[in-house]
DSSP file (Angstrom, degrees, kcal/mol; ACC not computed):
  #  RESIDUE AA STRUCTURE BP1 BP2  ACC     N-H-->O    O-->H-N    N-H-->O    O-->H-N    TCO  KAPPA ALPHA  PHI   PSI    X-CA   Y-CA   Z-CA
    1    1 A X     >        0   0    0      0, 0.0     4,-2.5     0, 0.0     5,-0.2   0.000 360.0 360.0 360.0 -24.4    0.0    0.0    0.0
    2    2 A X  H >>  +     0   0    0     82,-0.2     4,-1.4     1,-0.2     3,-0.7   0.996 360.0  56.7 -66.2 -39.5    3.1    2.7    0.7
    3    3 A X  H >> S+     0   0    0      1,-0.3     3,-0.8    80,-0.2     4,-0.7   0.869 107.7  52.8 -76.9 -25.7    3.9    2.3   -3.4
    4    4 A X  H 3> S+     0   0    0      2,-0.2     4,-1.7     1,-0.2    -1,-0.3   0.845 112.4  34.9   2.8 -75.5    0.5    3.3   -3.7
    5    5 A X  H <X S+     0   0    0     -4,-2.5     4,-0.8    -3,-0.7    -1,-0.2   0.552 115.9  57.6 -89.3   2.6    0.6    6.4   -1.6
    6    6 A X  H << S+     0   0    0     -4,-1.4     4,-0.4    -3,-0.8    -2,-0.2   0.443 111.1  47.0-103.7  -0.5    4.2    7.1   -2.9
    7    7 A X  H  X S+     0   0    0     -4,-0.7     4,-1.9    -5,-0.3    -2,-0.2   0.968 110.1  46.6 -61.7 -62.4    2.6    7.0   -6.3
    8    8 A X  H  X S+     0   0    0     -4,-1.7     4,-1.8     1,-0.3     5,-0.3   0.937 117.1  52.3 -73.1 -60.9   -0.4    9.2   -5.5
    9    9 A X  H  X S+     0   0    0     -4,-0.8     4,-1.0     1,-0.3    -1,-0.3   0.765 106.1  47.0 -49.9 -37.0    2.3   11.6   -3.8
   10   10 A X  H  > S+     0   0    0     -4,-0.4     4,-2.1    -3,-0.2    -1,-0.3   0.784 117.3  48.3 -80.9 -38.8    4.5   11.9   -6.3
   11   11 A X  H  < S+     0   0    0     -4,-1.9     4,-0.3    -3,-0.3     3,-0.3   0.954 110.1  45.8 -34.2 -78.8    1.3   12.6   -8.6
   12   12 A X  H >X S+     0   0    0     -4,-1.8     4,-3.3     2,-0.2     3,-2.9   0.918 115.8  51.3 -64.7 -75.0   -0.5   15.1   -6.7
   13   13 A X  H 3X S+     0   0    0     -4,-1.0     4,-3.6     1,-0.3    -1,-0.2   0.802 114.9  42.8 -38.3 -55.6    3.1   16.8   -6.3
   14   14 A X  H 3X S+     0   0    0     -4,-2.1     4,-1.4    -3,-0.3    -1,-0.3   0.687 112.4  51.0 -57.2 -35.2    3.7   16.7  -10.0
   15   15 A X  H <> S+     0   0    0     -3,-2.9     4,-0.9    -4,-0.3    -1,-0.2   0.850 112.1  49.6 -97.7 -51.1    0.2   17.8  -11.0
   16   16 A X  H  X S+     0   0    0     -4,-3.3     4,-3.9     1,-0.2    -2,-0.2   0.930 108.1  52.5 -56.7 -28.2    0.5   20.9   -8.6
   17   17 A X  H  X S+     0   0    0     -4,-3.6     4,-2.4    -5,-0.3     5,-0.4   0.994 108.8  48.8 -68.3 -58.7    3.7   21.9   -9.9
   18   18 A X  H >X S+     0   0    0     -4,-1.4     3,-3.8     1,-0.3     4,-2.6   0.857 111.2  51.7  -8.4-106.6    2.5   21.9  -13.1
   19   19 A X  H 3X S+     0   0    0     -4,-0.9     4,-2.1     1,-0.3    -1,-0.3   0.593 109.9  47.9  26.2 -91.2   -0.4   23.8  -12.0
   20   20 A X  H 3< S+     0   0    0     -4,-3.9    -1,-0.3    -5,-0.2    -2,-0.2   0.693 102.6  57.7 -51.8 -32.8    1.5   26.5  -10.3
   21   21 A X  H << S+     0   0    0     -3,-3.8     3,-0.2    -4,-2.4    -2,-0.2   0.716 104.1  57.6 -74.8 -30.2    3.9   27.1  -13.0
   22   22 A X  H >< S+     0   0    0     -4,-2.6     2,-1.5    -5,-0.4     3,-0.5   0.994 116.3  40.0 -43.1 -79.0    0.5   28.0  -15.3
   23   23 A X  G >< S+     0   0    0     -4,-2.1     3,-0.9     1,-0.2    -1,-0.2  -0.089  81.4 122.2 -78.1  28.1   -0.1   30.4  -12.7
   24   24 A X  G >   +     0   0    0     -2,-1.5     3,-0.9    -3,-0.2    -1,-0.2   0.943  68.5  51.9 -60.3 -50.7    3.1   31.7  -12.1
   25   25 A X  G <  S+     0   0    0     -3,-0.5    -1,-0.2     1,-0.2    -2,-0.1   0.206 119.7  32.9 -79.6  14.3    2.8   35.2  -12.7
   26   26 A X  G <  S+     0   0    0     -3,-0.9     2,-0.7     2,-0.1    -1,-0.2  -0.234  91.4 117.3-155.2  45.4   -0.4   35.8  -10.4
   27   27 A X    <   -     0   0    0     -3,-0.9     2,-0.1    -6,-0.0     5,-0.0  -0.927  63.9-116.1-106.8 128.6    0.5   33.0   -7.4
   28   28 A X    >>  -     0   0    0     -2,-0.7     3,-1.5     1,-0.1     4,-0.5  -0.510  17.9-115.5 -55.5 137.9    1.0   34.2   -4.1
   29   29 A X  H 3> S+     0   0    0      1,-0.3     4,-2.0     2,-0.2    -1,-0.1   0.462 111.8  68.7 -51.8  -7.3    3.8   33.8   -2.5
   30   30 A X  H 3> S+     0   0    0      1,-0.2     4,-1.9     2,-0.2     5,-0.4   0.862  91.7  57.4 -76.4 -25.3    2.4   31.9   -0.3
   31   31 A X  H <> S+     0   0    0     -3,-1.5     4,-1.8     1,-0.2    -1,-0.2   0.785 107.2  49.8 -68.9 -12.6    1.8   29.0   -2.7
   32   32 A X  H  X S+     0   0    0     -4,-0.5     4,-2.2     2,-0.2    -1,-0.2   0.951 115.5  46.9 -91.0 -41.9    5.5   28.8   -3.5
   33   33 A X  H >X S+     0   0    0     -4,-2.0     3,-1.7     2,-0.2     4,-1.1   0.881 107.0  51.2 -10.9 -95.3    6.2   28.7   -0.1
   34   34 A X  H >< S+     0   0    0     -4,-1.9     3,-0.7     1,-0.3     4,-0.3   0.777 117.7  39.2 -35.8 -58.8    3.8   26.4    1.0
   35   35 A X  H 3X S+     0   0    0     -4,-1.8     4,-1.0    -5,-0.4    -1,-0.3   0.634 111.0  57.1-103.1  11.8    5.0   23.8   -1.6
   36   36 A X  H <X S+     0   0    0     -4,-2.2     4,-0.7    -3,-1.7    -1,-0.3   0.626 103.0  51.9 -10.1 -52.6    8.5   24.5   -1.3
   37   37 A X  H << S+     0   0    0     -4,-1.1     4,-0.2    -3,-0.7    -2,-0.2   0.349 104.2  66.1 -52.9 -23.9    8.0   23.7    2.2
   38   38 A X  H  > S+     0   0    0     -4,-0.3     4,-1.0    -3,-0.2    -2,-0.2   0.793 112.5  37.7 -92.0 -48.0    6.2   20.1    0.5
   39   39 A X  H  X S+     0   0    0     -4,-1.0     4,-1.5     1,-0.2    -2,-0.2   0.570 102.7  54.9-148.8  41.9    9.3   19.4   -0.5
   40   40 A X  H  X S+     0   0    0     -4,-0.7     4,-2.7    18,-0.3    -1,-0.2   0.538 111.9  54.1 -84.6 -14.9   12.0   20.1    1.5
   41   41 A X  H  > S+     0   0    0     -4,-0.2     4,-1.4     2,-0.2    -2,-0.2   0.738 107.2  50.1 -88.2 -13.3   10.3   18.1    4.1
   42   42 A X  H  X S+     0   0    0     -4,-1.0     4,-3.6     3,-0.1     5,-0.4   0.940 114.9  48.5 -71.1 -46.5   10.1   15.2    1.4
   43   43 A X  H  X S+     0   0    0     -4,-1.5     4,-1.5     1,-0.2    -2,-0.2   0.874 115.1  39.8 -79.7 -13.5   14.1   15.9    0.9
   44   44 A X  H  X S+     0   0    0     -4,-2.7     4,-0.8     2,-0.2    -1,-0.2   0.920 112.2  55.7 -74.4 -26.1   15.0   15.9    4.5
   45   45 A X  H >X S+     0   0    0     -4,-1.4     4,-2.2     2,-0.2     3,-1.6   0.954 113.3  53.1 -25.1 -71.0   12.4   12.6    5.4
   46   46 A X  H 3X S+     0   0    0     -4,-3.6     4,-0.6     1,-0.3    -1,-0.2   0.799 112.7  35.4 -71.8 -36.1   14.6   11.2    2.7
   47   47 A X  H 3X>S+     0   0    0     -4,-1.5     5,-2.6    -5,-0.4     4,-0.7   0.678 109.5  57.7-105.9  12.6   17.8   11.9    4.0
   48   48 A X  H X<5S+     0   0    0     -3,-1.6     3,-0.9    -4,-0.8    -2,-0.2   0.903 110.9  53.0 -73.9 -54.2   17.1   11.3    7.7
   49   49 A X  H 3<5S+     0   0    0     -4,-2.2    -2,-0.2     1,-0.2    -3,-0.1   0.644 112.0  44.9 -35.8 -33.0   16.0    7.7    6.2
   50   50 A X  H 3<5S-     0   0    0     -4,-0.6    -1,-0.2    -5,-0.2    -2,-0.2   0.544 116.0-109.8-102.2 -30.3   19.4    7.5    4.5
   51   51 A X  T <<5S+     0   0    0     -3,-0.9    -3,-0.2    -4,-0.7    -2,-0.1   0.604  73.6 141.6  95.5  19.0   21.8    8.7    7.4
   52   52 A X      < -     0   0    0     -5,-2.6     2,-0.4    -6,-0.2    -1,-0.1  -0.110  64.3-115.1 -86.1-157.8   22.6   12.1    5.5
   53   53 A X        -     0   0    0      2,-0.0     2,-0.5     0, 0.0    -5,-0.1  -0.994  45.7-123.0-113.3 115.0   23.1   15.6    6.1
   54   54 A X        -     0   0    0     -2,-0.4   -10,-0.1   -10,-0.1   -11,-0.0  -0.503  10.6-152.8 -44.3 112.8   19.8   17.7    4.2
   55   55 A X        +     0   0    0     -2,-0.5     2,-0.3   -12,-0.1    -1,-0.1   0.099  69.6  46.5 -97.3  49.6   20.6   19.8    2.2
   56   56 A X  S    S-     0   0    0    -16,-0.2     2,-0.2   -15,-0.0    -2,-0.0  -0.942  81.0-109.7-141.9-176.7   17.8   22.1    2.3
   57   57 A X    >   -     0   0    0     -2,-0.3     3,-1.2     4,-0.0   -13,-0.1  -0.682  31.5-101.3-105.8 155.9   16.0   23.7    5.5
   58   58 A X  T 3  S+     0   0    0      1,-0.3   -18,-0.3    -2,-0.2   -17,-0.1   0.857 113.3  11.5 -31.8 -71.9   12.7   23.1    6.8
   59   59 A X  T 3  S+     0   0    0    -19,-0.1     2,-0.4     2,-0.1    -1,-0.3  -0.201  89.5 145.3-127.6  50.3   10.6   26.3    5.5
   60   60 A X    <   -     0   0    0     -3,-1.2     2,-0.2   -24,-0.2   -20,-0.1  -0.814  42.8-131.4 -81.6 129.6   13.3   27.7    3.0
   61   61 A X        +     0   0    0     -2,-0.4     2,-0.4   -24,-0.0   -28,-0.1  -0.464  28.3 172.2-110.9 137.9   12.0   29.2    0.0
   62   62 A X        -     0   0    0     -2,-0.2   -26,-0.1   -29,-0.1     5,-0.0  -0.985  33.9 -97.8-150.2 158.1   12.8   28.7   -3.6
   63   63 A X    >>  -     0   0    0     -2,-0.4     4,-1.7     1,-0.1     3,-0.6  -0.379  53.0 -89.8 -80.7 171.1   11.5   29.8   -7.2
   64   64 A X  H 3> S+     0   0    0      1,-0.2     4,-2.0     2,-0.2     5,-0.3   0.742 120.7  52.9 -59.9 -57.6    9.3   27.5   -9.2
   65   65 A X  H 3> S+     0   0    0      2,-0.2     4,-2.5     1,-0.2    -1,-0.2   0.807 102.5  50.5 -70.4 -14.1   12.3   25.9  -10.9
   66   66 A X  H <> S+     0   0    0     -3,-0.6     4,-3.3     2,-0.2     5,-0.5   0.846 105.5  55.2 -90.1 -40.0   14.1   25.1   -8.4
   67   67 A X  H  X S+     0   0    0     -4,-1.7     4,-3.0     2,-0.2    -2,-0.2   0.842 109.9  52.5 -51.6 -25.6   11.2   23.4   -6.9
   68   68 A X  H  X S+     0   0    0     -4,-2.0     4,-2.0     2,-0.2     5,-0.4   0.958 110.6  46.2 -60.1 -64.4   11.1   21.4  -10.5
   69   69 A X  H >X S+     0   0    0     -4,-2.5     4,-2.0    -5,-0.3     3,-0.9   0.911 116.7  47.8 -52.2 -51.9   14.7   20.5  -10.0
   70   70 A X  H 3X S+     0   0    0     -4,-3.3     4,-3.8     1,-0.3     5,-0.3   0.857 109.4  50.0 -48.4 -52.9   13.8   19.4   -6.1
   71   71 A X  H 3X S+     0   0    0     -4,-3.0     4,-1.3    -5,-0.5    -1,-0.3   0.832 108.9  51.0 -80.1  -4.5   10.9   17.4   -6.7
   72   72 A X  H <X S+     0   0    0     -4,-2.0     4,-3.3    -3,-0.9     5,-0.3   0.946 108.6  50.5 -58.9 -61.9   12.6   15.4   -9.4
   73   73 A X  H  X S+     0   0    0     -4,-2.0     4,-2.3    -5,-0.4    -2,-0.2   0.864 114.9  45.4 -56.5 -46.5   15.5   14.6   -7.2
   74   74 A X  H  X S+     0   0    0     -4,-3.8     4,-2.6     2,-0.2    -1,-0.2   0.739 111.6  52.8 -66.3 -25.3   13.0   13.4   -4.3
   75   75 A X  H  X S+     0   0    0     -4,-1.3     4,-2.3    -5,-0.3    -2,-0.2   0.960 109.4  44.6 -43.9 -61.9   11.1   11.6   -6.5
   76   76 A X  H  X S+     0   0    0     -4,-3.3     4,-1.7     2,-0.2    -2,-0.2   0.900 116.4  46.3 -54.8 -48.0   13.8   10.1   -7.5
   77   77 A X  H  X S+     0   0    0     -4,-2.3     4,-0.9    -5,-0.3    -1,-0.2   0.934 114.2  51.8 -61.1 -42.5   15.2    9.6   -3.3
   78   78 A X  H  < S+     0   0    0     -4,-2.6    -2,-0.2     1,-0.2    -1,-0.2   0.824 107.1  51.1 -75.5 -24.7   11.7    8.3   -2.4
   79   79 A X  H  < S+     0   0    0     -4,-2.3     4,-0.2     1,-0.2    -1,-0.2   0.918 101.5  61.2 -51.2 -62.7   11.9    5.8   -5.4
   80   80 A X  H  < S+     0   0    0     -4,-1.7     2,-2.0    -5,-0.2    -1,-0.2   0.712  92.3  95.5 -63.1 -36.0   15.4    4.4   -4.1
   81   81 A X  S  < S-     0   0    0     -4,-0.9     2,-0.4     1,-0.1    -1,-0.1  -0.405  75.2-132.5 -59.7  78.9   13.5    3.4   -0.8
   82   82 A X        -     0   0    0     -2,-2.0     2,-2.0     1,-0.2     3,-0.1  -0.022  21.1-141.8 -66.1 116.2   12.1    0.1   -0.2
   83   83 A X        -     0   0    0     -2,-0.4   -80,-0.2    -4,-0.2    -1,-0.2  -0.414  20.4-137.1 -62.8  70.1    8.9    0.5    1.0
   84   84 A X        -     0   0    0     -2,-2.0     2,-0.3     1,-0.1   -82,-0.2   0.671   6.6-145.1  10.7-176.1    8.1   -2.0    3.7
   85   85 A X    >   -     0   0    0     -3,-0.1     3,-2.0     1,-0.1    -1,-0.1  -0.874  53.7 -22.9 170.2 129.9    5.4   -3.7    4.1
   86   86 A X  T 3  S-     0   0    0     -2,-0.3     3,-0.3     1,-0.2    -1,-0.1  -0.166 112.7 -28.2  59.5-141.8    3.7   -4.8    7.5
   87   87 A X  T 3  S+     0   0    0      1,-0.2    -1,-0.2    -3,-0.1    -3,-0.0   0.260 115.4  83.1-108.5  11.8    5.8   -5.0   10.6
   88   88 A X    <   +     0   0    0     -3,-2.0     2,-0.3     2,-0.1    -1,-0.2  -0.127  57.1 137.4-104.3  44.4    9.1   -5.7    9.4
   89   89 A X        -     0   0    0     -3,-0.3     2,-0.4    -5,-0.1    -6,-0.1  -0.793  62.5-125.2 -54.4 123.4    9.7   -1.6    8.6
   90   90 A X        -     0   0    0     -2,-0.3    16,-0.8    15,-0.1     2,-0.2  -0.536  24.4-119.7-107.1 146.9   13.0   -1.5    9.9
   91   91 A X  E     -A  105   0A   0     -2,-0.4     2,-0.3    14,-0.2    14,-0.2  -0.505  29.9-161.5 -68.8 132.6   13.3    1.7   13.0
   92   92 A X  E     -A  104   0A   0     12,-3.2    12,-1.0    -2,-0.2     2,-0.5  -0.964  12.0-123.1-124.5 160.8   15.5    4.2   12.3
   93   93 A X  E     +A  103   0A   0     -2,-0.3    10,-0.3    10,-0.2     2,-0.2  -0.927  39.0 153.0-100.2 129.1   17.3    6.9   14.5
   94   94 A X  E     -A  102   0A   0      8,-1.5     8,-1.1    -2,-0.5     2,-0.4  -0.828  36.8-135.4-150.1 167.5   17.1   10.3   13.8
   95   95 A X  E     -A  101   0A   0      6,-0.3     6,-0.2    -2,-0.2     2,-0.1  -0.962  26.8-138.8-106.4 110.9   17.2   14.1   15.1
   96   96 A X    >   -     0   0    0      4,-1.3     3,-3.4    -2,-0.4     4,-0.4  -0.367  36.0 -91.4 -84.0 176.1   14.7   16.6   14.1
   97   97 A X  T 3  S+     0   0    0      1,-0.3    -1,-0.1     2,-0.2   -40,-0.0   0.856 133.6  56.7 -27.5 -62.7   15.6   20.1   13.2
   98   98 A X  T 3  S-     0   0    0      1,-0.2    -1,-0.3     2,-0.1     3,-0.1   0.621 120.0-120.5 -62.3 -22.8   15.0   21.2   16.6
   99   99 A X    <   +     0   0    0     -3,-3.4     2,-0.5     1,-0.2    -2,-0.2   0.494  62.4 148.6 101.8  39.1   17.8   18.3   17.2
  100  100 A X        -     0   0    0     -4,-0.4    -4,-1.3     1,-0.1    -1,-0.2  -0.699  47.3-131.6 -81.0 116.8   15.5   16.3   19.4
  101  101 A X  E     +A   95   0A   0     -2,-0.5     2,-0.3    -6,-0.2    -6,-0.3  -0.064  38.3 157.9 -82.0-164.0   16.6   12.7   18.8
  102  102 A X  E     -A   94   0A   0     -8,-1.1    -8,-1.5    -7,-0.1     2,-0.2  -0.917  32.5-140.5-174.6 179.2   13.6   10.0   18.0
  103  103 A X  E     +A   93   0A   0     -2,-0.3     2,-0.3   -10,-0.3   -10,-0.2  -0.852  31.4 163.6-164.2 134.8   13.5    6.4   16.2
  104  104 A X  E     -A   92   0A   0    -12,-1.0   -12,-3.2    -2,-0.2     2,-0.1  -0.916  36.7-101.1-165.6 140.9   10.4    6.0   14.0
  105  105 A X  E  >  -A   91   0A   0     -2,-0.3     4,-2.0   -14,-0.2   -14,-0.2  -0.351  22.4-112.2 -77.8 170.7    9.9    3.3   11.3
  106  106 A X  H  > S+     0   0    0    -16,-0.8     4,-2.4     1,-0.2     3,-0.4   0.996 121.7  42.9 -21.4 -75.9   10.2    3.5    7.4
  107  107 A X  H  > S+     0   0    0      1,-0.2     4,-1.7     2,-0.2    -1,-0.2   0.738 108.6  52.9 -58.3 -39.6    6.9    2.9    7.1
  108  108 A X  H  > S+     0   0    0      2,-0.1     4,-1.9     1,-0.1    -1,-0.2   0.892 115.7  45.7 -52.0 -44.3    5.7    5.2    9.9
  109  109 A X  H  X S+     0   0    0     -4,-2.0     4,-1.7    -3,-0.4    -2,-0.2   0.826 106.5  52.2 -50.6 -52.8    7.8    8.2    8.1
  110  110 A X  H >X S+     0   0    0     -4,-2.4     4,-1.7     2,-0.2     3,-0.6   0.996 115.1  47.7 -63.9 -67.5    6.8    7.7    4.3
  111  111 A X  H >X S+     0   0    0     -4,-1.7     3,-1.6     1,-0.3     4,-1.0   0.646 116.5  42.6 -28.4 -96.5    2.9    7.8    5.8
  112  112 A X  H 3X S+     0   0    0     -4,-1.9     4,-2.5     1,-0.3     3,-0.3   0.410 118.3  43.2 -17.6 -62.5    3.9   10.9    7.7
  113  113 A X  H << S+     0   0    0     -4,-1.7     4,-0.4    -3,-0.6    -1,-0.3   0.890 117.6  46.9 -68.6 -72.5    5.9   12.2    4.5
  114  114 A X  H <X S+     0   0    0     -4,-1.7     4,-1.2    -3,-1.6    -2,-0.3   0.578 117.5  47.4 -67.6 -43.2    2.6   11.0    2.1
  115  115 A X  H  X S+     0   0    0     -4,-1.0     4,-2.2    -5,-0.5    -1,-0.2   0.960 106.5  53.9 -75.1 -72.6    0.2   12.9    4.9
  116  116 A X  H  X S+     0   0    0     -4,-2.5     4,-0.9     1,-0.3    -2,-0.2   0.649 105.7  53.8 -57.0 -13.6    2.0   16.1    5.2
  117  117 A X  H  > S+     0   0    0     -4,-0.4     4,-0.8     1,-0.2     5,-0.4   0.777 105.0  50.3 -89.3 -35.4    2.0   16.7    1.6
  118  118 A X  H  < S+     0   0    0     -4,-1.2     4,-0.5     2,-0.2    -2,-0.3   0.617 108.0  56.1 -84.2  20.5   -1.5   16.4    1.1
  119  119 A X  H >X S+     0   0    0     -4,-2.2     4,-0.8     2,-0.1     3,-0.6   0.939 114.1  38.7 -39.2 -80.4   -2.1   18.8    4.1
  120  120 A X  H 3< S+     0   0    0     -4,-0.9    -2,-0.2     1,-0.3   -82,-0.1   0.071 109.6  58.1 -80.5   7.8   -0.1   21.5    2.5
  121  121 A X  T >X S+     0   0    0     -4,-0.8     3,-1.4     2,-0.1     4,-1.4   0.647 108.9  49.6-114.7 -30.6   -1.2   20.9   -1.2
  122  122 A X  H X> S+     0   0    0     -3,-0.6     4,-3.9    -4,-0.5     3,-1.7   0.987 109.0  49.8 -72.7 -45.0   -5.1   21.6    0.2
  123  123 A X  H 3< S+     0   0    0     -4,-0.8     4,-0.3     1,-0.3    -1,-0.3   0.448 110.6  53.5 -73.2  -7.2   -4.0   24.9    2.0
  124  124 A X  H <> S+     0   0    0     -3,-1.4     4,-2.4     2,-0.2    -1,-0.3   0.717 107.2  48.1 -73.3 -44.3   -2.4   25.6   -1.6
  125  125 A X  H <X S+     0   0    0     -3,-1.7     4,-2.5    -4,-1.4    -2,-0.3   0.962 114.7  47.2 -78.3 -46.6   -5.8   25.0   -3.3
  126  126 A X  H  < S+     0   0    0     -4,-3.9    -1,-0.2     1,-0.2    -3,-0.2   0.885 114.5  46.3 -71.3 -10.6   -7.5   27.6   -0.4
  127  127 A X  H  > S+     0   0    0     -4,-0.3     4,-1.9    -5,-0.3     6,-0.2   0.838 113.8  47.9 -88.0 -47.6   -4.8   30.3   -1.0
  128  128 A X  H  <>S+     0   0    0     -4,-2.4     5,-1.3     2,-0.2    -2,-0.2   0.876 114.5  51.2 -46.2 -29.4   -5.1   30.0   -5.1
  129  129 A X  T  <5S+     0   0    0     -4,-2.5     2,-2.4     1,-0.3    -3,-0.1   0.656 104.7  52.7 -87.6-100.5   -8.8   30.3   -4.7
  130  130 A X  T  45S+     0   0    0      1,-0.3    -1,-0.3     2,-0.1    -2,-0.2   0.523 108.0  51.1  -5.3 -23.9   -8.7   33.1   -2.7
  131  131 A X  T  <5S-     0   0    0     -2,-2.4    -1,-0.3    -4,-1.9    -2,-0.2  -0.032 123.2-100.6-117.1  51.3   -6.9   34.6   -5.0
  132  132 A X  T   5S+     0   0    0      1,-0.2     2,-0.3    -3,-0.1    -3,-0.2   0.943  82.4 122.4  68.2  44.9   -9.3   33.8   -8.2
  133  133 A X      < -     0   0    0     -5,-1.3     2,-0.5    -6,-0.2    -1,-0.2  -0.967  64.0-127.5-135.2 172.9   -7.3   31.1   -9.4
  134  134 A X        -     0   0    0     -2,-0.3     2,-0.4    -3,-0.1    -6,-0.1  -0.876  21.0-138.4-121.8 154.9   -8.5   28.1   -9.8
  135  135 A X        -     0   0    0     -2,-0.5   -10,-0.1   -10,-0.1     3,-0.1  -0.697  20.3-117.6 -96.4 137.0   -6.6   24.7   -8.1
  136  136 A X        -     0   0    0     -2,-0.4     2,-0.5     1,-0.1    -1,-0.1  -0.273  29.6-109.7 -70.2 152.1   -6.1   21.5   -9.6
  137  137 A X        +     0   0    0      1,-0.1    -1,-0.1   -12,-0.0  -121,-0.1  -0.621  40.6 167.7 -76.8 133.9   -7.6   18.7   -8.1
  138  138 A X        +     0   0    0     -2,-0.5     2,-0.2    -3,-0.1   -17,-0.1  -0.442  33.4 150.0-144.9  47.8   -4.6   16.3   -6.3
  139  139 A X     >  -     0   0    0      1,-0.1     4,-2.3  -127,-0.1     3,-0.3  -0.702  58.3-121.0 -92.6 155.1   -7.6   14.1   -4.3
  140  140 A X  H  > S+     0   0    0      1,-0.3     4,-0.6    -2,-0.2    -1,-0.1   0.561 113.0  50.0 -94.1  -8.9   -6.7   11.0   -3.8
  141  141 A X  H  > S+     0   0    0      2,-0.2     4,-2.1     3,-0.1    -1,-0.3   0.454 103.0  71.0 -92.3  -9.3   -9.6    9.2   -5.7
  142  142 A X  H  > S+     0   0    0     -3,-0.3     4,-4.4     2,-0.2    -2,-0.2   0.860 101.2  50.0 -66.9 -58.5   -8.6   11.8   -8.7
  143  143 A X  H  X S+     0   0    0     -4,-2.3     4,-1.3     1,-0.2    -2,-0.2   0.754 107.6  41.4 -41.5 -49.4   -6.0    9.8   -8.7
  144  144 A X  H  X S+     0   0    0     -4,-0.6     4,-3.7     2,-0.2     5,-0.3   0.853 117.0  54.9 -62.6 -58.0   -7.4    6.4   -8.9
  145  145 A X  H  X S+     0   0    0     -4,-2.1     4,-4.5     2,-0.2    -2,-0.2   0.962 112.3  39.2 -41.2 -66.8   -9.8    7.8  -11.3
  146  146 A X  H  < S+     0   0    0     -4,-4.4     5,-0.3     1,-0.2    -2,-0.2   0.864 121.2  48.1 -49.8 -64.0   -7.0    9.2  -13.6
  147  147 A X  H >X S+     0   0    0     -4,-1.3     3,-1.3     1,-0.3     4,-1.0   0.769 108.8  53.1   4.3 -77.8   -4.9    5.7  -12.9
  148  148 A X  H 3<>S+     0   0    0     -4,-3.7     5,-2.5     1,-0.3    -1,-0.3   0.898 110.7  46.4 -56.3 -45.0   -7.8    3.5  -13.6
  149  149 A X  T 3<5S+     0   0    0     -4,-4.5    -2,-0.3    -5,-0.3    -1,-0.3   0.434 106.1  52.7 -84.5   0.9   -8.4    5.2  -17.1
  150  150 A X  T <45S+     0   0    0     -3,-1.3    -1,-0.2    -4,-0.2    -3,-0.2   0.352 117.1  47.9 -80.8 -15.8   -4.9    5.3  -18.5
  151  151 A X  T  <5S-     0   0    0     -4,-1.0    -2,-0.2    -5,-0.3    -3,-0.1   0.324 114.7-129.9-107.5  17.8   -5.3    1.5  -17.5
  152  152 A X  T   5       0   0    0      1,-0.2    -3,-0.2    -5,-0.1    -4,-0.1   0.610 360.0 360.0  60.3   8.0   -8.4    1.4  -19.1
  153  153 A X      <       0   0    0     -5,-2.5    -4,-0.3    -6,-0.2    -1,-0.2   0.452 360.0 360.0 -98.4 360.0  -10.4    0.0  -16.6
């Protein structure tokens, strides 16, 4: 079920950048924020997972392209992960920003990861509409829909 929701996550991501990049020239700044913020938390998740050092920060801000380059490259990190299954996720130890340590599974994390982007991609759809624009849909049965009907079914 995680390649599932690391599908739908990488989707939804994909579909929003997209999206945004339409709308570049009338987006609030919050929206680049906000998914900037989607995924620098995918690329530190990824490298707390890995034993690195992140190299970006929590709610560090970046243009539209860079976010392109970012989510490729996490795509790409989240790919490289074998996705667990059941109870054998193996625990890992980690620090958060705040340096607080913890140990949290795979599996608990990628949820966590999977969650926290669709959070921050609906608070994307309520600032675009607030500002007259209109937001793509990144629901998770949008998905299925879309999914099911390239597969013909």
């Amino acid at each position: 079920m995680l390649d599932q929701f690391s599908n739908y996550n990488n989707w939804a991501n994909s579909l929003l950048l997209e999206t945004l990049l339409a709308n570049s020239i009338s987006l609030p700044e919050s929206c680049v924020s906000l998914f900037s913020h989607i995924i620098n938390a995918q690329m530190i998740w990824v490298a707390r997972i890995n034993g690195t050092q992140p190299k970006v920060s929590v709610w560090q801000l970046h243009d539209l392209d860079t976010c392109s380059i970012l989510l490729k490259e996490s795509i790409h990190s989240l790919s490289q992960i074998e996705l667990p299954g059941g109870s054998d996720s193996p625990v890992i130890t980690y620090r958060t920003s705040a340096g607080e340590p913890y140990q949290t599974s795979v599996a608990d994390i990628l949820m966590h990861v999977f969650n926290h982007g669709t959070y921050h991609r609906a608070q994307i759809a309520k600032e675009m509409k607030s500002n007259h624009l209109s937001p793509v849909n990144t629901d998770y049965i949008q998905f299925v829909r879309v999914k099911n009907a390239s597969y013909g079914m």
